[in-house]
C-alpha positions in Angstrom: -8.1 -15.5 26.5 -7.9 -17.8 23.4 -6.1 -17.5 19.8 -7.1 -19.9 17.6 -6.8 -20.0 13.4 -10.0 -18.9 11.8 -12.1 -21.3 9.6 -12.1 -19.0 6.2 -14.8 -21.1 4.6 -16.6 -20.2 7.6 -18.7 -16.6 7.1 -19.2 -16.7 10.8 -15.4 -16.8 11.4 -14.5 -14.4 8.3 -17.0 -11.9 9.4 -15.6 -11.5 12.9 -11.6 -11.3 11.6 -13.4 -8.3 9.6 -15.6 -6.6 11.5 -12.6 -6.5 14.4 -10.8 -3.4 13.6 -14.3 -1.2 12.7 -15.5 -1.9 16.5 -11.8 -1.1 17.8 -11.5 2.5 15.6 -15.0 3.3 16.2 -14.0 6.2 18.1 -10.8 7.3 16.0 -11.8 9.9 13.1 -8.2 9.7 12.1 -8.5 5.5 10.8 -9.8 5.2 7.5 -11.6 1.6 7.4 -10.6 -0.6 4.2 -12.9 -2.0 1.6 -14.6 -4.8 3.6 -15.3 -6.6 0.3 -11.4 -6.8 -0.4 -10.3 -8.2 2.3 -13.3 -10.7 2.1 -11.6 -11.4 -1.3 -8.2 -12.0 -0.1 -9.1 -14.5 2.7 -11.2 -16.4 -0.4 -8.8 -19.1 -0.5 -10.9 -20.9 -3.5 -10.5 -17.6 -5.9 -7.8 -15.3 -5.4 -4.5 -15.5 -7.1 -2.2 -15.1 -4.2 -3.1 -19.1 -3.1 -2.2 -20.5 -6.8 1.8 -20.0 -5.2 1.2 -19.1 -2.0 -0.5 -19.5 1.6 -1.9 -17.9 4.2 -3.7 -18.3 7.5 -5.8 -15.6 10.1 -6.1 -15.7 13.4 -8.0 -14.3 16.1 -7.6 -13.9 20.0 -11.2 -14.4 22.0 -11.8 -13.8 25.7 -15.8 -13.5 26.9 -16.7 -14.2 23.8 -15.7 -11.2 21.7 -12.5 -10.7 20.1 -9.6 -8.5 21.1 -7.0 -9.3 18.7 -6.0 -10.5 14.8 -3.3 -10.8 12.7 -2.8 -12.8 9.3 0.4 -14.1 8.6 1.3 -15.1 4.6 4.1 -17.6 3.5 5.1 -16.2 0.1 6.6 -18.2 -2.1 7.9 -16.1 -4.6 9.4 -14.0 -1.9 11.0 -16.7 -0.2 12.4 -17.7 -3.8 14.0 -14.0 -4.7 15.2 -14.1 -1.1 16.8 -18.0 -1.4 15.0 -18.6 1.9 11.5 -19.1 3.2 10.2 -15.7 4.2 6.6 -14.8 6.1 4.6 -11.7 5.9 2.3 -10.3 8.8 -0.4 -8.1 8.3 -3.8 -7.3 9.7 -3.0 -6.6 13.3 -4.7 -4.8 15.4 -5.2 -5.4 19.0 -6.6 -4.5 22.1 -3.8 -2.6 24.4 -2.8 -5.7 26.3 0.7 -7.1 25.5 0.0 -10.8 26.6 -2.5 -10.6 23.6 -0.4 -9.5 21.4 2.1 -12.4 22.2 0.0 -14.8 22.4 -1.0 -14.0 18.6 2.7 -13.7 17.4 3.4 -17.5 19.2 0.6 -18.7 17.3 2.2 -16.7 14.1 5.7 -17.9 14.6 4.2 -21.7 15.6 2.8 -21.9 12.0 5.8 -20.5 10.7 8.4 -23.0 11.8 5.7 -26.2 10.9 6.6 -24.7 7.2 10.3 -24.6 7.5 10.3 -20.2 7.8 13.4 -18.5 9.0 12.3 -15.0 8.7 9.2 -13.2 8.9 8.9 -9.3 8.7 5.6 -7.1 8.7 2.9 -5.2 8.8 3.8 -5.7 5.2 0.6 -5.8 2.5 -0.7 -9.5 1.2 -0.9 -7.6 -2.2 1.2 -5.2 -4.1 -1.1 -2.2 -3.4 -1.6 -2.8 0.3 0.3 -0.1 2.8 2.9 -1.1 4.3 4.5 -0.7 7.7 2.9 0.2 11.2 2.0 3.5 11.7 4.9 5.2 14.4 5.2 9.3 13.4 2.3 11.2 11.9 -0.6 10.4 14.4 -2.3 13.7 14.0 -3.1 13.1 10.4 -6.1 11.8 9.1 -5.2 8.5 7.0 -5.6 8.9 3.3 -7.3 6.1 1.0 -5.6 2.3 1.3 -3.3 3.5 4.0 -2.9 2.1 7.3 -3.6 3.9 10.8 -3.1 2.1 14.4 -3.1 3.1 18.0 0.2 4.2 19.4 0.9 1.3 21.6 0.9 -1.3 18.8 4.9 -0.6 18.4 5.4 -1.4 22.0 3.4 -4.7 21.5 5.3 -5.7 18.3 8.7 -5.4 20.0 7.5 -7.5 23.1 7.2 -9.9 20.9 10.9 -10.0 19.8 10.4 -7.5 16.4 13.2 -5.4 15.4 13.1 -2.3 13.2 13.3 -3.5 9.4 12.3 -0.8 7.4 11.4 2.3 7.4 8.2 3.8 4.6 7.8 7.8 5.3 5.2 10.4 3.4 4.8 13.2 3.0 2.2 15.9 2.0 2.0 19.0 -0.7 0.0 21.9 -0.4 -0.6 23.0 -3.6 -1.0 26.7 -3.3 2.2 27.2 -1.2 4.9 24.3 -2.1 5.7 25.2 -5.6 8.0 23.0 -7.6 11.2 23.6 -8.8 11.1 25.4 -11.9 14.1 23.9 -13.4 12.1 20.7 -13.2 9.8 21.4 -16.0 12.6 23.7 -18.5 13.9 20.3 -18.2 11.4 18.3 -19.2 9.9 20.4 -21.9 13.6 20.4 -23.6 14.0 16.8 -23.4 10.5 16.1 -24.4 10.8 18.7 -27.5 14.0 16.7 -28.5 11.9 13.6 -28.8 13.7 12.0 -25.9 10.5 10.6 -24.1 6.9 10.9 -24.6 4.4 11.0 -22.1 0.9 8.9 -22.3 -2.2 10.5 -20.8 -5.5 8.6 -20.6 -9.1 9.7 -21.5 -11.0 6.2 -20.4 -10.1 3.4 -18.2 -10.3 1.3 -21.4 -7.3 3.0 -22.5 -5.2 2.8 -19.3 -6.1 -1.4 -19.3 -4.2 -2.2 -22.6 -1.9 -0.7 -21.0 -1.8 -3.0 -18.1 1.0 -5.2 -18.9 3.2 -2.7 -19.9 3.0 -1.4 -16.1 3.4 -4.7 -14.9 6.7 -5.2 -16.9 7.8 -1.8 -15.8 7.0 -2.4 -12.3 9.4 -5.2 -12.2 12.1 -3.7 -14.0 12.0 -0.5 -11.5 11.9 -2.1 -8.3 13.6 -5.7 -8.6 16.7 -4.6 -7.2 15.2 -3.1 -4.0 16.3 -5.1 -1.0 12.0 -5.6 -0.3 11.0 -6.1 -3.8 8.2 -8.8 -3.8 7.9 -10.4 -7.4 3.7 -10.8 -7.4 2.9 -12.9 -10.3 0.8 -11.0 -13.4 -2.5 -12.5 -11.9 -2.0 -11.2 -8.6 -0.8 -7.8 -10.4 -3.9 -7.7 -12.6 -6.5 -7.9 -9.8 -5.0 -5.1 -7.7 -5.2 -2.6 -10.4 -8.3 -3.6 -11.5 -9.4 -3.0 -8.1 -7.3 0.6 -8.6 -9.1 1.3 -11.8 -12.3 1.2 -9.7 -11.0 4.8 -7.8 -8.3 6.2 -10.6 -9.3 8.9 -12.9 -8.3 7.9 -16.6 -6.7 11.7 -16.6 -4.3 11.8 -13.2 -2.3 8.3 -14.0 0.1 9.1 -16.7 3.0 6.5 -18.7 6.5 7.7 -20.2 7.9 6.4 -23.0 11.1 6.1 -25.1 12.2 4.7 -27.5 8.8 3.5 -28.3 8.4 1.5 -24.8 7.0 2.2 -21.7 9.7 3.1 -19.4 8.0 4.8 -16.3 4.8 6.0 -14.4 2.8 7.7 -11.5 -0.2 6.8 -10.1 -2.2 8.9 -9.1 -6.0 8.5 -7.4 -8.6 10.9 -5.6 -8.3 10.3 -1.6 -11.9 8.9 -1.3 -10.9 8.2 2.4 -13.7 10.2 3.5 -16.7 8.4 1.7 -15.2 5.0 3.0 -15.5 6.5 6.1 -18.8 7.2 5.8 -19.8 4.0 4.2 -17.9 2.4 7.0 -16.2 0.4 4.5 -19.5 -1.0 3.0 -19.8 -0.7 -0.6 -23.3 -2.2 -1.1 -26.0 -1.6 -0.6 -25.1 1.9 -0.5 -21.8 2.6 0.0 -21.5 3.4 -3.3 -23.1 6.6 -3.2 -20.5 8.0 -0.6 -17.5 6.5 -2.5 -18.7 8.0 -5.6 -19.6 11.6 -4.2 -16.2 11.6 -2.5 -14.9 11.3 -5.7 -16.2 14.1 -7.2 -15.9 16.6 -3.6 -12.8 15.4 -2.0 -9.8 18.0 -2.7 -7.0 15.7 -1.7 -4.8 13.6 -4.0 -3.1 10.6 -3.1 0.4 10.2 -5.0 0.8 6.2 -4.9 3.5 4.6 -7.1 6.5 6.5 -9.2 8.8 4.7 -11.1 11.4 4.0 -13.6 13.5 1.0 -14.9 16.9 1.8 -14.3 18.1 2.1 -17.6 17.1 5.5 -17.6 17.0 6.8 -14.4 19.2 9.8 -14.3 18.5 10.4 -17.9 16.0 13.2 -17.9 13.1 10.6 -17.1 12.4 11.5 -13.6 12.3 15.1 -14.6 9.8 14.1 -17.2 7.4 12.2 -14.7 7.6 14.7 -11.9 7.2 17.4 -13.8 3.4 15.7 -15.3 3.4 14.9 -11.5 3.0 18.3 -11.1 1.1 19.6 -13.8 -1.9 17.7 -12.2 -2.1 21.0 -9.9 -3.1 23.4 -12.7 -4.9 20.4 -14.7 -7.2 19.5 -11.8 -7.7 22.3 -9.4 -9.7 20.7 -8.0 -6.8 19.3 -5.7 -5.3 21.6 -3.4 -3.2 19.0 -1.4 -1.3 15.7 -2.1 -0.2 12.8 0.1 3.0 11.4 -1.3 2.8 7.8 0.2 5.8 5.4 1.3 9.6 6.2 -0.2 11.7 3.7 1.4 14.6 5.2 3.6 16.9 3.8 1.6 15.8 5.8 -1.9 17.9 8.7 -1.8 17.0 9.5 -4.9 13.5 9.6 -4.5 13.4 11.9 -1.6 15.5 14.1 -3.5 13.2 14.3 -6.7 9.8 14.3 -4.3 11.3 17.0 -2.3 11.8 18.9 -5.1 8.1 18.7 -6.0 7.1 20.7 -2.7 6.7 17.7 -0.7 7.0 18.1 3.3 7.7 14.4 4.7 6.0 13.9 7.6 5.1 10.6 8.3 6.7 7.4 8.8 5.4 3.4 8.6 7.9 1.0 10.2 8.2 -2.9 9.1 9.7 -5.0 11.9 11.2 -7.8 11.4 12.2 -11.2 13.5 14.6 -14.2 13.1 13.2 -17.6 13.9 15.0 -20.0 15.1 14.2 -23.8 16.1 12.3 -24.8 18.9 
């Protein structure tokens, strides 16, 4: 068995870090393959944003010619600045169920880590602001929703041979829309502060409309979440190519912006789970992947419930009331959904369990980031 870095100008090399993970789920109905064309974008070194201020390597573990294991490992720098030390992300791992594999990656992980000067490296935690994050350790039996990850059970045993501790915990949850009603005080709520003129909520009729809107959400986004211990400041051009790649799945009606005082001040995303079409086009987009990723669209009746926030200014003001209650309202406006997946609350957000919970949701679920000390060799 060999681990060696991958040549990521090489399509050969790139193809076979790809392809990995589709020939090790083959048999698993509950994975739901990623984009293959997005994670060809994010190993483009030449083109995508996260190189202007960062770097990242892959790697892959051979034996007999055929791989058995991956990982990518991502030196972030602006990370490592909001933390005042250098910082490294993994992500992409998955792995045939032998642990010397798995070690044998992590050396080669930690090897390239301490050549930069990195103290600290914690994963599976996403190369870009919309990835999942966390390995999958409660919650086997359900099938994985779009963008969200899935592994075999005996990757946590792997990551802690390799000297990972717990880090983090990310746990969902899921609402059934014909028997988890929501709070009714929730909405009396709402409607009073709204009639008052207190906020004002933003709805979208065309993806035009929701990208002027674009920087707004990037400003919010950093106001709500920069005081969370794993806040990762992503630069505007890093933000701007994950949602355009959202945009390609969001329905200009589900994602919906709050206002006050004539400024954006909050907002859920919301998207159809197109899991099922990915599936289908086993993560292929052309030539005709398309087709299934567009008629998911239209028959799938599951939502997924990816990104709530508020800038602290006016959280406990009314404003979450105000957002879950539209939150909710997208069970009468689109019954077309009968369930929801309400993806990745920290364990540390109180206050958003508390508010989700209050919006039927049954948690269910939990992603785990590890997390490991490095120390000199």
């Amino acid at each position: 068995m060999h681990v060696r870095l991958i040549d990521t100008a090489s399509r050969r090399d790139v193809r076979r870090f790809v392809q990995f993970p589709f020939d090790l789920y083959r048999d698993t109905p509950d994975w739901c393959p990623p984009i293959r064309l997005d994670l060809y974008s994010i190993m483009n070194k030449k083109k995508h944003p996260l190189y202007r201020d960062s770097d990242a390597d892959f790697f892959i573990a051979e034996e007999r010619g055929s791989v058995v294991g991956r990982v990518g490992v991502l030196h972030h720098s602006g990370f490592s600045r909001h933390k005042g030390r250098e910082c490294a992300f993994f992500n992409y791992f998955d792995v045939v169920d032998n642990p010397a594999v798995s070690c044998a990656l992590f050396d080669a992980v930690f090897a390239w880590c301490r050549e930069r000067g990195i103290v600290f490296i914690e994963g599976p935690t996403g190369f870009t602001r919309s990835d999942s994050k966390g390995l999958l350790v409660e919650g086997f039996e359900f099938r994985a929703p779009v963008g969200v990850n899935y592994n075999h059970a005996y990757y946590a045993n792997h990551i802690l041979a390799a000297g990972f501790e717990k880090h983090v915990d990310y746990i969902s949850g899921h609402i059934n829309s014909r028997t988890d009603p929501i709070d009714q005080r929730v909405h009396i709520i709402a409607d009073k502060l709204k009639s008052r003129g207190k906020f004002e909520v933003v709805r979208f009729s065309s993806k035009k409309e929701m990208r002027a809107y674009l920087p707004d959400l990037y400003r919010v986004n950093i106001e709500a979440f920069q005081d969370a211990p794993e806040f990762v400041p992503y630069g505007e051009e890093e933000f701007m190519a994950m949602a355009n790649d959202l945009l390609a799945i969001v329905e200009p009606g589900l994602p919906k912006l709050i206002k006050a005082e004539g400024r954006v001040i909050g907002f859920v995303i919301a998207y159809p789970d197109i899991s099922d079409g990915i599936r289908k086009a086993s993560g292929r987009v052309f030539p005709f992947g398309w087709y299934h990723l567009l008629r998911a669209r239209k028959t799938t009746t599951n939502l997924v419930l990816n990104g709530v926030g508020i800038i602290p200014k006016y959280q406990g003001s009314g404003a979450n009331a105000v957002l879950y209650s539209e939150m909710d309202k997208i069970r009468t406006e689109y019954p077309q959904f009968l369930t929801a997946d309400n993806l990745q609350v920290a364990d540390y957000n109180l206050r958003s369990f508390a508010d989700m919970s209050s919006v039927g949701t049954h948690w269910a679920i939990t992603h785990r980031v590890y997390k490991k000390e490095l120390q000199e060799k």
